[in-house]
TIBA-210652 format. One record per atom (N, C-alpha, C): y, x, z; residue in one letter. Coordinates in steps of 0.02 Angstrom, whole numbers, plus 50000, padded with zeros to 5 digits. Each point is the difference from the previous one (the first is absolute). Last residue first. Example, Ala and Ser with C-alpha at 12.3 -4.5 7.8 and 13.67 -1.06 7.14 Angstrom:
2
498885064250354s 500595004250003s 500554996150037s 497145001549996a 500594995550000a 500605004550000a 
# end
This chain:
106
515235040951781x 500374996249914x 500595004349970x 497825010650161x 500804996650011x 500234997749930x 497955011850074x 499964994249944x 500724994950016x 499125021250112x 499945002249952x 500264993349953x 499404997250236x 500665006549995x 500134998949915x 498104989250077x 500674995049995x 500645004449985x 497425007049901x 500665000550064x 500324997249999x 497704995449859x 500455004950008x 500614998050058x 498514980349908x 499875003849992x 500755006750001x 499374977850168x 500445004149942x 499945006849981x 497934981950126x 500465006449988x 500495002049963x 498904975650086x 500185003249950x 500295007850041x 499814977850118x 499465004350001x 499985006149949x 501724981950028x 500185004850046x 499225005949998x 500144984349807x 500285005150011x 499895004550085x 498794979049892x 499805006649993x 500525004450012x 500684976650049x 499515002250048x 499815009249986x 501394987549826x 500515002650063x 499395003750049x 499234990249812x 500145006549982x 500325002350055x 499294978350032x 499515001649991x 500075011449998x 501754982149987x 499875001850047x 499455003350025x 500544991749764x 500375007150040x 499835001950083x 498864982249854x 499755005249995x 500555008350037x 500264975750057x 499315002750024x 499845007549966x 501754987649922x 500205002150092x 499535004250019x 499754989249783x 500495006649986x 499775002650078x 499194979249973x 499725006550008x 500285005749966x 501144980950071x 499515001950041x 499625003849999x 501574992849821x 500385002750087x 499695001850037x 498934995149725x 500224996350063x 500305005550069x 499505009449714x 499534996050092x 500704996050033x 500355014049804x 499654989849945x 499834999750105x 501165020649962x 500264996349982x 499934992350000x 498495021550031x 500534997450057x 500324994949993x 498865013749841x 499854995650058x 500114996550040x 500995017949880x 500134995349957x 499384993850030x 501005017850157x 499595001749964x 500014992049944x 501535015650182x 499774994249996x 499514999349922x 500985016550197x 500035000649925x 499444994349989x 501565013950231x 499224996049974x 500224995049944x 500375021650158x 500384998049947x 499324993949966x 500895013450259x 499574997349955x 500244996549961x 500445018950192x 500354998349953x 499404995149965x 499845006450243x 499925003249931x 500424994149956x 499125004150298x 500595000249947x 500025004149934x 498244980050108x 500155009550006x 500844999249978x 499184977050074x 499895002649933x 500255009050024x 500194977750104x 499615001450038x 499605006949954x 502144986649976x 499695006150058x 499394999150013x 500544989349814x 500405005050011x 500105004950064x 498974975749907x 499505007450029x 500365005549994x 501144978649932x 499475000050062x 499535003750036x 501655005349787x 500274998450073x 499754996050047x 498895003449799x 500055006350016x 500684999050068x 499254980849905x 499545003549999x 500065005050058x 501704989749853x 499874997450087x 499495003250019x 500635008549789x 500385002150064x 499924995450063x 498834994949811x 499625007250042x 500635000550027x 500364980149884x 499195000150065x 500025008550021x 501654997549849x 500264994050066x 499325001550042x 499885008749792x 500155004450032x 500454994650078x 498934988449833x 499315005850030x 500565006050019x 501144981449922x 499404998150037x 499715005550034x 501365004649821x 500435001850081x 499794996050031x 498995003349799x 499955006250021x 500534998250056x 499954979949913x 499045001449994x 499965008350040x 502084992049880x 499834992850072x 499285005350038x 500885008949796x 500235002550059x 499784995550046x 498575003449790x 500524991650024x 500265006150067x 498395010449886x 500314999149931x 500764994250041x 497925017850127x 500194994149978x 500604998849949x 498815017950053x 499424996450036x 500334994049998x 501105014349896x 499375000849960x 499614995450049x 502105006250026x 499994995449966x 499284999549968x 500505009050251x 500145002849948x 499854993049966x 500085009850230x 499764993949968x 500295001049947x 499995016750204x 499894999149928x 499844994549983x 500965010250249x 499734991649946x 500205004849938x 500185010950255x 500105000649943x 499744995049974x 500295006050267x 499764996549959x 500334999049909x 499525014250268x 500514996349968x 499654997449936x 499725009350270x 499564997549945x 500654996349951x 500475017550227x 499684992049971x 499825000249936x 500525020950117x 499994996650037x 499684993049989x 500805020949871x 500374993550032x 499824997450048x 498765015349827x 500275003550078x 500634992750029x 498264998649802x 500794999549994x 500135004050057x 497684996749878x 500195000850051x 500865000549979x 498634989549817x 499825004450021x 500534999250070x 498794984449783x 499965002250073x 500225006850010x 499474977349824x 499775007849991x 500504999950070x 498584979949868x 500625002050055x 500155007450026x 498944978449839x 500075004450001x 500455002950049x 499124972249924x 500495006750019x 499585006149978x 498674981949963x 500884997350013x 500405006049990x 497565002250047x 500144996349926x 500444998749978x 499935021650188x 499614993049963x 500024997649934x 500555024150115x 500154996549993x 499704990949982x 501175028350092x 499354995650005x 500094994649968x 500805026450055x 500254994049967x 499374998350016x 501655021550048x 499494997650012x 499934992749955x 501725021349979x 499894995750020x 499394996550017x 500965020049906x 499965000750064x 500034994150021x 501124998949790x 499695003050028x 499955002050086x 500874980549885x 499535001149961x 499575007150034x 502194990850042x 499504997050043x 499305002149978x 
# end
């Protein structure tokens, strides 16, 4: 995912990006032990971005996105996790994937 990918990110997340030729928008989770230590806590914050990301799923390019949760993330509240992904969901369809969809098949 790493190369030929694009990326953006906030205080929460991180979210790197590239074109899939599919058709729809699919969705990768890094939550890792570093942004949290309690599993309760990393399948919180991966419960909010897959609802998230299945309320703006069409309305999203078709690319692959891998989004990497940041040791931030952990101590906020449901609401503004929401606020800050949906926030990252809005900057995409405007985004260029950097290089060819031809070229960046998985």
């Amino acid at each position: 995912m790493r190369q030929g990918s694009g990326r953006l990110g906030g205080r929460c997340f991180a979210v790197r990006y590239r074109p899939n030729g599919l058709g729809e928008a699919r969705l990768g989770l890094a939550i890792s032990k570093r942004v949290s230590k309690r599993a309760v806590e990393r399948n919180r914050i991966k419960r909010l971005l897959r609802e998230s990301f299945r309320r703006v799923r069409h309305q999203l390019p078709p690319m692959d996105l891998l989004v990497m949760a940041r040791e931030q993330a952990a101590g906020l509240p449901g609401p503004d996790l929401l606020a800050e992904i949906d926030a990252l969901w809005r900057k995409l369809p405007a985004l260029k994937p950097p290089g060819d969809a031809a070229t960046m098949a998985c």
